[in-house]
N, CA, C and O atoms as a GROMACS GRO file, in nm:
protein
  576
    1UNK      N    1   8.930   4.592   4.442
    1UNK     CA    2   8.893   4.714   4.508
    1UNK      C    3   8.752   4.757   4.468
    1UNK      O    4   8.696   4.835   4.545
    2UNK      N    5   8.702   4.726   4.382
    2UNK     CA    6   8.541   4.746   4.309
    2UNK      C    7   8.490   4.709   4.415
    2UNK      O    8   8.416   4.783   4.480
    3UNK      N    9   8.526   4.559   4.459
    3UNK     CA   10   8.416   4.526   4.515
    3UNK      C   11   8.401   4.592   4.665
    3UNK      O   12   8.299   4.591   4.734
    4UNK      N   13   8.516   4.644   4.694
    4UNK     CA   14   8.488   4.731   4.849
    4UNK      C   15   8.430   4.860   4.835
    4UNK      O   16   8.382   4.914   4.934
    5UNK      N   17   8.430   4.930   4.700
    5UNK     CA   18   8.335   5.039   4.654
    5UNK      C   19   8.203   5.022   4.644
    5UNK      O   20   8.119   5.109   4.665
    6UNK      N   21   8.183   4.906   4.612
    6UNK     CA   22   8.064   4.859   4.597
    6UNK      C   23   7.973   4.854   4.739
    6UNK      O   24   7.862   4.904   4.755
    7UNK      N   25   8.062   4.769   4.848
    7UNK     CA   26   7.986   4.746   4.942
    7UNK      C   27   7.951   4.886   5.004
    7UNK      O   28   7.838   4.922   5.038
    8UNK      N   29   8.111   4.989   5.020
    8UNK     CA   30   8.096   5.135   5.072
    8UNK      C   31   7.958   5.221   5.006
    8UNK      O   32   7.880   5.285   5.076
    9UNK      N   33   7.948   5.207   4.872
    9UNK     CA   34   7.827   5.235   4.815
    9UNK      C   35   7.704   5.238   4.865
    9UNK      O   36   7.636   5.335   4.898
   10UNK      N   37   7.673   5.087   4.869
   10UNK     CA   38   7.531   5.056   4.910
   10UNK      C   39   7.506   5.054   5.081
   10UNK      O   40   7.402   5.012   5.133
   11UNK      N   41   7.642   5.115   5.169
   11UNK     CA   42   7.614   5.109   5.292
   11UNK      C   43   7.641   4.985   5.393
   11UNK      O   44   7.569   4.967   5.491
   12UNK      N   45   7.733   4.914   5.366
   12UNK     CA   46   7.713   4.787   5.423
   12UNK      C   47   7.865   4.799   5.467
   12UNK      O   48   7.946   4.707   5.463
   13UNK      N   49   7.886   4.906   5.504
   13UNK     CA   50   8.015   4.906   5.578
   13UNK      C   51   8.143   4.846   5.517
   13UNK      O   52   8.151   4.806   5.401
   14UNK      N   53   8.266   4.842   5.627
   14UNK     CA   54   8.381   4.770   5.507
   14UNK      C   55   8.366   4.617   5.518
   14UNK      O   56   8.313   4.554   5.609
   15UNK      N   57   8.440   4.559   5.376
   15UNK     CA   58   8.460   4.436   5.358
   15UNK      C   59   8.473   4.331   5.494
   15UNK      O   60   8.533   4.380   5.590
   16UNK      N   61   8.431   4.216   5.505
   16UNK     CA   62   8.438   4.106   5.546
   16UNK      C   63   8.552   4.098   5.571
   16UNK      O   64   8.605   4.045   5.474
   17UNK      N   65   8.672   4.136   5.696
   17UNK     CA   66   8.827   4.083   5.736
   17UNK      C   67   8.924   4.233   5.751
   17UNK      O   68   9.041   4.243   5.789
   18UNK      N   69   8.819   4.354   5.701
   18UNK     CA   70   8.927   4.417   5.667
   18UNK      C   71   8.919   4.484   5.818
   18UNK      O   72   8.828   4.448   5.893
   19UNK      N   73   9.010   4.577   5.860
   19UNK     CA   74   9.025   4.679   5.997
   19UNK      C   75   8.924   4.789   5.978
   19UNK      O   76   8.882   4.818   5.866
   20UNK      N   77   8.888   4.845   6.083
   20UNK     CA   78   8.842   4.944   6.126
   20UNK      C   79   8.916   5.098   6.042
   20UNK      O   80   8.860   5.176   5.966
   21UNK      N   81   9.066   5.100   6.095
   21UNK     CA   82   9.131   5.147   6.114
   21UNK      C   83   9.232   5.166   5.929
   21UNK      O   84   9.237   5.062   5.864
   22UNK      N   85   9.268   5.233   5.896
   22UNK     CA   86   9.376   5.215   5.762
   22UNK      C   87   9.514   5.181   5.770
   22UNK      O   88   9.546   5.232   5.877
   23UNK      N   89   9.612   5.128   5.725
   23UNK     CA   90   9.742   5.105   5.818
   23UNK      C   91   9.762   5.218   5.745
   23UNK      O   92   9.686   5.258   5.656
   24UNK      N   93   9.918   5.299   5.799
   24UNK     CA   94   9.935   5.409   5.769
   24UNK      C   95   9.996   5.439   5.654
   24UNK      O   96  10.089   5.366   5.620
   25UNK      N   97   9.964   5.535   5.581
   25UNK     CA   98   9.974   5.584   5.430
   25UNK      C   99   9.887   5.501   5.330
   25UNK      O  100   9.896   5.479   5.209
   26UNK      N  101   9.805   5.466   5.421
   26UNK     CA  102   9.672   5.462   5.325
   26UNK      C  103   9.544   5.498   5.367
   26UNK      O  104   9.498   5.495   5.482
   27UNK      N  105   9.490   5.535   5.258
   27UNK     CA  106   9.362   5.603   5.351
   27UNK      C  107   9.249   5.502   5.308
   27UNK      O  108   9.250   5.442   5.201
   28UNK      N  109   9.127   5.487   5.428
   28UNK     CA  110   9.010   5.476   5.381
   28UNK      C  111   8.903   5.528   5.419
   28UNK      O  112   8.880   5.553   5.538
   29UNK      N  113   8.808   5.556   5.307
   29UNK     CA  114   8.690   5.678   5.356
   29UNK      C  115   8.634   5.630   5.499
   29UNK      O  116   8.583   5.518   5.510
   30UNK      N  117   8.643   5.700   5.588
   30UNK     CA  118   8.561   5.673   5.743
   30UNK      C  119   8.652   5.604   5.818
   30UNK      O  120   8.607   5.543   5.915
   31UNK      N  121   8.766   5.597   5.798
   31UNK     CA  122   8.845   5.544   5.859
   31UNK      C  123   8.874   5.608   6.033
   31UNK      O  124   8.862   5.548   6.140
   32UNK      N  125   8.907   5.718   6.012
   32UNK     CA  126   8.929   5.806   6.127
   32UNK      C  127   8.807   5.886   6.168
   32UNK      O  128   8.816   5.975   6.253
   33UNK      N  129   8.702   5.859   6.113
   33UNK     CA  130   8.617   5.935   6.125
   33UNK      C  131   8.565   5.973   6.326
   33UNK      O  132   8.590   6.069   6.400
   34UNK      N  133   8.508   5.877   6.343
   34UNK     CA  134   8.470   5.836   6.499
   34UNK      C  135   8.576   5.885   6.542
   34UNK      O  136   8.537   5.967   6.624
   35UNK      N  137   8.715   5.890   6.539
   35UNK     CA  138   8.846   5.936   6.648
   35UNK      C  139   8.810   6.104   6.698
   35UNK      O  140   8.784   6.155   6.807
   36UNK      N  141   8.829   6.175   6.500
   36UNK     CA  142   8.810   6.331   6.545
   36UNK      C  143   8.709   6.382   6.535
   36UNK      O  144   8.701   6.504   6.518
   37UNK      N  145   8.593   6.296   6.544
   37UNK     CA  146   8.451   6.364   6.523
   37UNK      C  147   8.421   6.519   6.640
   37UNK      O  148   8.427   6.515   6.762
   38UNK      N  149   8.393   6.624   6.566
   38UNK     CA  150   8.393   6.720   6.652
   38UNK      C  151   8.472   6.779   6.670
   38UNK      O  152   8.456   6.873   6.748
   39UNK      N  153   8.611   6.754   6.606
   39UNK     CA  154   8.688   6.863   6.595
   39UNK      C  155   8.690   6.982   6.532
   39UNK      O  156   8.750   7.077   6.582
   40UNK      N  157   8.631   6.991   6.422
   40UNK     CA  158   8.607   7.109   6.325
   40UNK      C  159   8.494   7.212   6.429
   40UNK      O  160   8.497   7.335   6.415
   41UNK      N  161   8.418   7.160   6.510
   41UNK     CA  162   8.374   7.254   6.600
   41UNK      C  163   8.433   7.287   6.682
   41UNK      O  164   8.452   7.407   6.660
   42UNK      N  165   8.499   7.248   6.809
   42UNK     CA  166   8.571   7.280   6.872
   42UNK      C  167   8.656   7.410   6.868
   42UNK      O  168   8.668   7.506   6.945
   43UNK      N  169   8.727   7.364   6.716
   43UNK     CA  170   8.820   7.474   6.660
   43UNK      C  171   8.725   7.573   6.629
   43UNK      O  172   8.748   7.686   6.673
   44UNK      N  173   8.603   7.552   6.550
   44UNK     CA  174   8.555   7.679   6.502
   44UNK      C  175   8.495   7.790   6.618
   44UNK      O  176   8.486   7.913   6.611
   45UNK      N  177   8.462   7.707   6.713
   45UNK     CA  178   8.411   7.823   6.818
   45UNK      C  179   8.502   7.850   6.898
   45UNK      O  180   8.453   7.917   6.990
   46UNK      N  181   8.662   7.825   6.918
   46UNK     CA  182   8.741   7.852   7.010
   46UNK      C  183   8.780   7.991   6.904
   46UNK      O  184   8.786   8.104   6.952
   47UNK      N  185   8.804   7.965   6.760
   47UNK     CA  186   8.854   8.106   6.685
   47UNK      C  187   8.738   8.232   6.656
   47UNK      O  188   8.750   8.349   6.619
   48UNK      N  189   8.605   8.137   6.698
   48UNK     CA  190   8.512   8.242   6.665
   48UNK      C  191   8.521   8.374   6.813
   48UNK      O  192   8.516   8.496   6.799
   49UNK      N  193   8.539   8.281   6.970
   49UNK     CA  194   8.525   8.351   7.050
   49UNK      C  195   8.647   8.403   7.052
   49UNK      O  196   8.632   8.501   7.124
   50UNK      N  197   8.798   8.400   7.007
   50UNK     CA  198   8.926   8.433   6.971
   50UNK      C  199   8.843   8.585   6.915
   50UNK      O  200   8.825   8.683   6.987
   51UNK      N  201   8.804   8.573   6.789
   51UNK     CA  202   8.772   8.676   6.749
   51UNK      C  203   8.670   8.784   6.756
   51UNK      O  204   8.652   8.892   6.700
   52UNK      N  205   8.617   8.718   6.836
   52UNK     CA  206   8.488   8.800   6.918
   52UNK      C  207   8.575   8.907   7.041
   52UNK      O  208   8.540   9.024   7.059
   53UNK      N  209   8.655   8.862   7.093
   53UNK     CA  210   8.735   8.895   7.194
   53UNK      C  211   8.853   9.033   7.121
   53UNK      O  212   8.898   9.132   7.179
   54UNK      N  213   8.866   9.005   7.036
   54UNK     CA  214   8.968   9.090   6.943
   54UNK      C  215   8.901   9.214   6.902
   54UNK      O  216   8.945   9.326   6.926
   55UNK      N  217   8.799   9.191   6.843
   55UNK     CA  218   8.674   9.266   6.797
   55UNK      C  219   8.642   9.360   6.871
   55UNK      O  220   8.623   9.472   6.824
   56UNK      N  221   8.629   9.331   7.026
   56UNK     CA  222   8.594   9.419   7.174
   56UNK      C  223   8.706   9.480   7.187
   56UNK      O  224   8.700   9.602   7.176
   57UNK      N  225   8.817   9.430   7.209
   57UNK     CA  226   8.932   9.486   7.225
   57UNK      C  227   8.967   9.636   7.130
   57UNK      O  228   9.031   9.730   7.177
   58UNK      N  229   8.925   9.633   7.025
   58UNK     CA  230   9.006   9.688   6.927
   58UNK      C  231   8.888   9.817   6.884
   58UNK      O  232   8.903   9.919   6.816
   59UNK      N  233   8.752   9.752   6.967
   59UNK     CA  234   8.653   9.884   6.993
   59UNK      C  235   8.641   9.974   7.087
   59UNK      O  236   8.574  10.075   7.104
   60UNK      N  237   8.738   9.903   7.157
   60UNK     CA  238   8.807   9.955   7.320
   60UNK      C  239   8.888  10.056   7.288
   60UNK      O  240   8.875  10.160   7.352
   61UNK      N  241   8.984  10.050   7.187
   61UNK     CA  242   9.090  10.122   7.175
   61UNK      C  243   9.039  10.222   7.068
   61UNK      O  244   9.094  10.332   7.062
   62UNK      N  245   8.961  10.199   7.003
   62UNK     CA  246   8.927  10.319   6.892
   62UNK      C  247   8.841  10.433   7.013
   62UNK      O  248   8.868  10.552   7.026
   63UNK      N  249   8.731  10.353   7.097
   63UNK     CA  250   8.669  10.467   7.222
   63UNK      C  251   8.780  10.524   7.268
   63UNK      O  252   8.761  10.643   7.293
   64UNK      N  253   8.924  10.474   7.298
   64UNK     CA  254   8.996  10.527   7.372
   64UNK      C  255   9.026  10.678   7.302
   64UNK      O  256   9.010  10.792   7.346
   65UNK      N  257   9.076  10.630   7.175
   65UNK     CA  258   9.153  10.739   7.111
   65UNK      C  259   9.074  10.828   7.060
   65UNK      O  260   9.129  10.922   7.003
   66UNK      N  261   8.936  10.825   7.066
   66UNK     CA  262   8.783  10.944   7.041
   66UNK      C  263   8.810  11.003   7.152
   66UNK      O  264   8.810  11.126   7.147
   67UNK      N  265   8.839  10.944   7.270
   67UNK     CA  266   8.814  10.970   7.386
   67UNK      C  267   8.918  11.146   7.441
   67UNK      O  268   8.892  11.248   7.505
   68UNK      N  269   9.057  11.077   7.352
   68UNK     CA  270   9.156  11.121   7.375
   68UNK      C  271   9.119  11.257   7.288
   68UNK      O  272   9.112  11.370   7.337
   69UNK      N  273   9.102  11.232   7.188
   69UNK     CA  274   9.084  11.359   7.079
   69UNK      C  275   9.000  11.470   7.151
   69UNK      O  276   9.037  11.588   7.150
   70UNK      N  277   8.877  11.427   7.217
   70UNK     CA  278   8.788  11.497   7.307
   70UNK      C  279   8.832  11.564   7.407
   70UNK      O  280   8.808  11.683   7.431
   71UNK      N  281   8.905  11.484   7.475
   71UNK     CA  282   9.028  11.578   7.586
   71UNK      C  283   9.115  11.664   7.505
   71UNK      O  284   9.085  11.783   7.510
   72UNK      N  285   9.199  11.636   7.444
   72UNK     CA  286   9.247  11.759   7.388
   72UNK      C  287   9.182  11.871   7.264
   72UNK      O  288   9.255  11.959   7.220
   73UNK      N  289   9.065  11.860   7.226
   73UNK     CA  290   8.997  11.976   7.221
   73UNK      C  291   8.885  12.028   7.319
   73UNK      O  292   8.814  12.126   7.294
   74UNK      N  293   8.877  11.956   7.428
   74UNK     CA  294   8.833  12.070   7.538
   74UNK      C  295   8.944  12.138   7.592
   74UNK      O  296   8.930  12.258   7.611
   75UNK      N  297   9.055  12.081   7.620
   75UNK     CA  298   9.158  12.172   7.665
   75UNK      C  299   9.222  12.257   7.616
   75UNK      O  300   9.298  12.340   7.665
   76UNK      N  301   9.183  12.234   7.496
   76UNK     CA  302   9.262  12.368   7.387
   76UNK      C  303   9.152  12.498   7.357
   76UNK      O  304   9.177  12.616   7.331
   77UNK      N  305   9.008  12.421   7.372
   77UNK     CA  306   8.937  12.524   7.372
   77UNK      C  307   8.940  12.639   7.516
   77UNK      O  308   8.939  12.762   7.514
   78UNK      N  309   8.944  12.541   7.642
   78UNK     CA  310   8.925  12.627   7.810
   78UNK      C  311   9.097  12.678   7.785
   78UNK      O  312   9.132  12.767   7.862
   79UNK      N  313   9.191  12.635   7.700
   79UNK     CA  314   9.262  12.729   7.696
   79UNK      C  315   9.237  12.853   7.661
   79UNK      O  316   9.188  12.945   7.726
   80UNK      N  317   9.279  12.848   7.535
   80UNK     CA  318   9.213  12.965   7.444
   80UNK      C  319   9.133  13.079   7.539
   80UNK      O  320   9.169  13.195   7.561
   81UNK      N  321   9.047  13.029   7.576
   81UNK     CA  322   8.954  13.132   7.635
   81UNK      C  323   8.994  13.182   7.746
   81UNK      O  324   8.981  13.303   7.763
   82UNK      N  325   9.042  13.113   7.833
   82UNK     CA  326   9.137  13.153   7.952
   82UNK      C  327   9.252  13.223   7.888
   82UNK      O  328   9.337  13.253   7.972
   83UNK      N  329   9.277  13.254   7.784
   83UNK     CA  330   9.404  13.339   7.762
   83UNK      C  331   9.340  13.484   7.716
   83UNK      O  332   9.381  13.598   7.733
   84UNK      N  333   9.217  13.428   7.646
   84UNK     CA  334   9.150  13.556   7.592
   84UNK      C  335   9.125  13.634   7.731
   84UNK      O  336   9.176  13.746   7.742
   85UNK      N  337   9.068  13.593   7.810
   85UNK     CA  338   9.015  13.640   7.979
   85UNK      C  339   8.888  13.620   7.997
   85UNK      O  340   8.824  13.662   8.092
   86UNK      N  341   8.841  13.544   7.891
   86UNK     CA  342   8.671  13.541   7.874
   86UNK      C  343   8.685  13.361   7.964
   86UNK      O  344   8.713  13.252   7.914
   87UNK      N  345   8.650  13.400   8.113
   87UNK     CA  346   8.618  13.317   8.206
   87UNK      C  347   8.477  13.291   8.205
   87UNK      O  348   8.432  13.201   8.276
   88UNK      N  349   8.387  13.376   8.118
   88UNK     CA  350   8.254  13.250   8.133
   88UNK      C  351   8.259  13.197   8.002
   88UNK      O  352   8.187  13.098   8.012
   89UNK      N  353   8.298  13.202   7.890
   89UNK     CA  354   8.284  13.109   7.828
   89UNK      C  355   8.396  13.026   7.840
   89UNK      O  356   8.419  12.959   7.739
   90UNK      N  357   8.494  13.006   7.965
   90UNK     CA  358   8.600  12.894   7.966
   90UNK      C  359   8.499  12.725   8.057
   90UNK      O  360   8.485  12.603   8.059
   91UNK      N  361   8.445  12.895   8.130
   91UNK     CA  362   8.329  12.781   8.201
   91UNK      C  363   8.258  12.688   8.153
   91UNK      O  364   8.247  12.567   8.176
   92UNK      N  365   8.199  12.778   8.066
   92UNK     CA  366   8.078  12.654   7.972
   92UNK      C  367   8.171  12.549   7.913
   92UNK      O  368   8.161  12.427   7.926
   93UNK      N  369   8.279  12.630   7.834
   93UNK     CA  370   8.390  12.484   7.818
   93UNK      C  371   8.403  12.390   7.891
   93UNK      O  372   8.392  12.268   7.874
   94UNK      N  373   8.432  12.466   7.993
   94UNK     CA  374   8.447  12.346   8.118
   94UNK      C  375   8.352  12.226   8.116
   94UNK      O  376   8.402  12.114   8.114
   95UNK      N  377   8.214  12.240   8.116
   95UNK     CA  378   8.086  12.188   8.100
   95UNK      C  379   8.069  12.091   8.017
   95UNK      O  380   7.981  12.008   8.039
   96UNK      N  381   8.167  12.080   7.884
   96UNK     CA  382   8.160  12.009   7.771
   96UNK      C  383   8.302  11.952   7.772
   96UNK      O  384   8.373  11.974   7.675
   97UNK      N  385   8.354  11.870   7.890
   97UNK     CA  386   8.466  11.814   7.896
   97UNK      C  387   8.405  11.649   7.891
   97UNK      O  388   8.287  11.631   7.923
   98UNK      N  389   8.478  11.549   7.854
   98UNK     CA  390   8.419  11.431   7.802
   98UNK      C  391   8.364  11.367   8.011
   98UNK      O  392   8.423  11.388   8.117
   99UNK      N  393   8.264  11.308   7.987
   99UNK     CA  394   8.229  11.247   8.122
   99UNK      C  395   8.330  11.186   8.226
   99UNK      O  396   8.390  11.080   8.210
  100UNK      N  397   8.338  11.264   8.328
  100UNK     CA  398   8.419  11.158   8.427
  100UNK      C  399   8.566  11.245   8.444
  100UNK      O  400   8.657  11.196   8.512
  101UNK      N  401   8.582  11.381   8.375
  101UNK     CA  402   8.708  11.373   8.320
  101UNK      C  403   8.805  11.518   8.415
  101UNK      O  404   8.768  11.631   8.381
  102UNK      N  405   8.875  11.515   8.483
  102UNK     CA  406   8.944  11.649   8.604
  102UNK      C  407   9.004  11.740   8.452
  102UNK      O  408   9.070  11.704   8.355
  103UNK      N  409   8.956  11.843   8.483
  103UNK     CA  410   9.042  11.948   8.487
  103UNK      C  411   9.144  12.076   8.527
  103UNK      O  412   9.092  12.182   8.563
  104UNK      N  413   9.271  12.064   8.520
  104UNK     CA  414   9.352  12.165   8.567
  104UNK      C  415   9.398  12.273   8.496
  104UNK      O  416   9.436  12.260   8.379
  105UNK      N  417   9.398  12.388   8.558
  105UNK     CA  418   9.478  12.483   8.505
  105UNK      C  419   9.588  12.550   8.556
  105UNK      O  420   9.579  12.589   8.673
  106UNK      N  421   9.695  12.572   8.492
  106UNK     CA  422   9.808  12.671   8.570
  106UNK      C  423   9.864  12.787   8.450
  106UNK      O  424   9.882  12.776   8.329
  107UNK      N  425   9.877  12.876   8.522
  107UNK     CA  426   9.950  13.011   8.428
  107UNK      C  427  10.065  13.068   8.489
  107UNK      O  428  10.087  13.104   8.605
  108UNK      N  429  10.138  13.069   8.376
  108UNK     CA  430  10.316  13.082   8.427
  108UNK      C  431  10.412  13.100   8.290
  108UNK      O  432  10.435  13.042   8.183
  109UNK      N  433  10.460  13.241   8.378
  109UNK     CA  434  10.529  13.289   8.244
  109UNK      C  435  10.486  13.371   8.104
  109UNK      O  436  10.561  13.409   8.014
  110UNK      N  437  10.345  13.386   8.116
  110UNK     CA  438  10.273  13.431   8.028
  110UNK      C  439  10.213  13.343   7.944
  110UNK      O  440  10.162  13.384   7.839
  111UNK      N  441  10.210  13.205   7.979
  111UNK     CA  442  10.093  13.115   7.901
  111UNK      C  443  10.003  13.047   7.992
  111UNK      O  444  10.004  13.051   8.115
  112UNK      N  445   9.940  12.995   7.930
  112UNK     CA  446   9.790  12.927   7.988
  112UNK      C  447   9.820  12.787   7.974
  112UNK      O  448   9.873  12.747   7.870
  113UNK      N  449   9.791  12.708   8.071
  113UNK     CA  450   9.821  12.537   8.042
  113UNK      C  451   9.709  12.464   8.100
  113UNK      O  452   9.666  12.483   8.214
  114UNK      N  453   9.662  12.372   8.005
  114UNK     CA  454   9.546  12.355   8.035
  114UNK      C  455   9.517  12.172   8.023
  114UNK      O  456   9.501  12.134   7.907
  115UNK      N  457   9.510  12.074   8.122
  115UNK     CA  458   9.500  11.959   8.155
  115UNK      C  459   9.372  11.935   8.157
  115UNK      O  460   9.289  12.009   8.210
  116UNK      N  461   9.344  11.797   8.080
  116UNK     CA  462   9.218  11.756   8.084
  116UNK      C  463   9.246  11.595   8.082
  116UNK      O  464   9.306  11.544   7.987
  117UNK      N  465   9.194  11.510   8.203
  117UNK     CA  466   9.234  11.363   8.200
  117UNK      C  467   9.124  11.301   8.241
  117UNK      O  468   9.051  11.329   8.336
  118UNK      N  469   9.115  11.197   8.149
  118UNK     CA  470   8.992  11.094   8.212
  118UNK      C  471   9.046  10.933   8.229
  118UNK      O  472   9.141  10.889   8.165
  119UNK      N  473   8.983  10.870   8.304
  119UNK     CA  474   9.048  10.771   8.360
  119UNK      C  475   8.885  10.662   8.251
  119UNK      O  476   8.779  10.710   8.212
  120UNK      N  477   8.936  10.521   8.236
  120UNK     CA  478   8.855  10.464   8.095
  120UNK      C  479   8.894  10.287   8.177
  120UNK      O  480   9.008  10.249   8.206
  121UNK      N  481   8.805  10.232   8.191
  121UNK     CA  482   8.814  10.047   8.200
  121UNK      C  483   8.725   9.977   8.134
  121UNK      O  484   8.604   9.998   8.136
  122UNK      N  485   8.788   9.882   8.067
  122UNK     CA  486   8.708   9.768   8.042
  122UNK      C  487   8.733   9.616   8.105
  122UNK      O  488   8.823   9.537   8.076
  123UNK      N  489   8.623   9.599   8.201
  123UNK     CA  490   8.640   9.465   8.283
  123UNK      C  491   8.766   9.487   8.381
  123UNK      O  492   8.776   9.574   8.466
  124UNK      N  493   8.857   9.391   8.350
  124UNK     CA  494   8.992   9.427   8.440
  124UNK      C  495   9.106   9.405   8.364
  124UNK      O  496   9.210   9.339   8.378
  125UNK      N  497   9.034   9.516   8.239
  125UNK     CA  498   9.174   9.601   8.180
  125UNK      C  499   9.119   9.721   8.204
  125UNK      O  500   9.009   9.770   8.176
  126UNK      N  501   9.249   9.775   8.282
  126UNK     CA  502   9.246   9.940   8.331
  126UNK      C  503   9.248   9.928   8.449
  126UNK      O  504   9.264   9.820   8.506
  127UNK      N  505   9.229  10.065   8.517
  127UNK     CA  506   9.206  10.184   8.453
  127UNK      C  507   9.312  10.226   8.351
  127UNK      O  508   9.425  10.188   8.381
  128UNK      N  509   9.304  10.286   8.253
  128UNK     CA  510   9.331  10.347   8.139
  128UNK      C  511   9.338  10.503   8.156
  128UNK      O  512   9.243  10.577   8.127
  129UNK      N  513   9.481  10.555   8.217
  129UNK     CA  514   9.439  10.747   8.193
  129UNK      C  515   9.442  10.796   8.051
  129UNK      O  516   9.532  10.750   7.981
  130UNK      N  517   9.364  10.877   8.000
  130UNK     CA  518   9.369  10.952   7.904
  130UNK      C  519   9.404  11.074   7.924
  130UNK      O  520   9.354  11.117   8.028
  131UNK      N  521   9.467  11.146   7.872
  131UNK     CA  522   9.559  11.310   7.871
  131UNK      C  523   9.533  11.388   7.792
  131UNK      O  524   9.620  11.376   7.706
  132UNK      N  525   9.440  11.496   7.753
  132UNK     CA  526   9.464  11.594   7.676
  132UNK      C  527   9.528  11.712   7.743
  132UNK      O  528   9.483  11.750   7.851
  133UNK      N  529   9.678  11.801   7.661
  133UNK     CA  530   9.700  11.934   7.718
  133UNK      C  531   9.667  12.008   7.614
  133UNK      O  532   9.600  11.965   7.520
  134UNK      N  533   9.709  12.121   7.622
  134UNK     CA  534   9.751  12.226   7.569
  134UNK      C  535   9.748  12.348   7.618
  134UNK      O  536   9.688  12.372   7.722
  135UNK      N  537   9.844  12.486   7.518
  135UNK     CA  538   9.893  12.603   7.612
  135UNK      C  539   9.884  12.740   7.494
  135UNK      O  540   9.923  12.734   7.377
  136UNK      N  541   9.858  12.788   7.521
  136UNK     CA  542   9.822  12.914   7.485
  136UNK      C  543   9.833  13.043   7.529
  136UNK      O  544   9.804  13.055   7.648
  137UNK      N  545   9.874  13.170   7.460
  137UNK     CA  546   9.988  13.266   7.509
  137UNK      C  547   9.843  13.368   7.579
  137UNK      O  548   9.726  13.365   7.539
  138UNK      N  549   9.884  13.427   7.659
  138UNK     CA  550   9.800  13.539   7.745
  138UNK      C  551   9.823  13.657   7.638
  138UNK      O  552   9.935  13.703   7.615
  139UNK      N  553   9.710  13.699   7.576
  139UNK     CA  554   9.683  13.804   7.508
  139UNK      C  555   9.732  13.914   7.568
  139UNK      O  556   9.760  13.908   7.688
  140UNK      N  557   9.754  14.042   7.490
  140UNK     CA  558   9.828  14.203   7.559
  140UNK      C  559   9.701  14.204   7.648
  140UNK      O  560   9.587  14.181   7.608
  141UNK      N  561   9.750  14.243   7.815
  141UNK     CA  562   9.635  14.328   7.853
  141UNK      C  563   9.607  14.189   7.954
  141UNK      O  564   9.604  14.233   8.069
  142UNK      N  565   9.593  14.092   7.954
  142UNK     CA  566   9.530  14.014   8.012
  142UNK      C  567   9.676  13.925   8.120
  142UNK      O  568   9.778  13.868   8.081
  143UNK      N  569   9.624  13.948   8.254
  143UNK     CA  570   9.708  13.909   8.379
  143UNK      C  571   9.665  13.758   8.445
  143UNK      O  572   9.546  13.733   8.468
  144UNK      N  573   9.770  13.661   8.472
  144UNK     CA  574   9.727  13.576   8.508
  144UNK      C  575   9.658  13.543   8.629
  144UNK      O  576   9.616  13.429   8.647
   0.00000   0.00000   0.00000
């Protein structure tokens, strides 16, 4: 066996008779080499774009849920103020609702209910509705 180290050494490929190939459960250096050449890339950029893809995804869903938080404190704020009766500053609320996004109101029963929804896509995932409510009691004095 020296002497096939030897030749592997200095570059002169394998011994005089022997295979290409190793029979199986034995190994020899370069044996398989030429078969999977290029596999370690393959794999590495199929998990790199795997995770490139995950990465977007999961920045998708954190915008979503900012998104969401934003709807329900504009709607809790154009509540509020709509219960107070102070209709211009429900307005300006209104004004600072996240981009893109309907707002409704209804009063019934003596509270204020206040809908704020925005619709959210990425590529052809979505549309995506987002929902903020909330409700708030009509102050003494103030009629719906």
């Amino acid at each position: 066996m020296t002497g096939y180290r030897t030749m592997r050494a200095a570059g002169r490929g394998n011994p005089p008779g022997s295979p290409d190939r190793a029979e199986p459960g034995i190994w020899k250096p370069g044996a398989a080499r030429s078969v999977e050449r290029g596999m370690v890339t393959a794999e590495l950029a199929v998990s790199l774009l795997s995770a490139a893809v995950l990465v977007c995804l999961a920045a998708w869903v954190v915008g979503l849920v900012s998104l969401q938080g934003s709807c329900r404190s504009s709607a809790s704020e154009i509540a509020d103020q709509l219960a107070r009766g102070d209709k211009t500053v429900a307005a300006k609320a209104r004004g600072n609702v996240p981009q893109g996004a309907t707002v409704s109101t209804s009063t019934s029963a003596g509270w204020v209910r206040v809908r704020v929804s925005a619709e959210r896509s990425m590529g052809r995932v979505g549309p995506i509705t987002v929902v903020g409510t909330a409700s708030a009691p009509l102050e003494p004095g103030q009629t719906p």
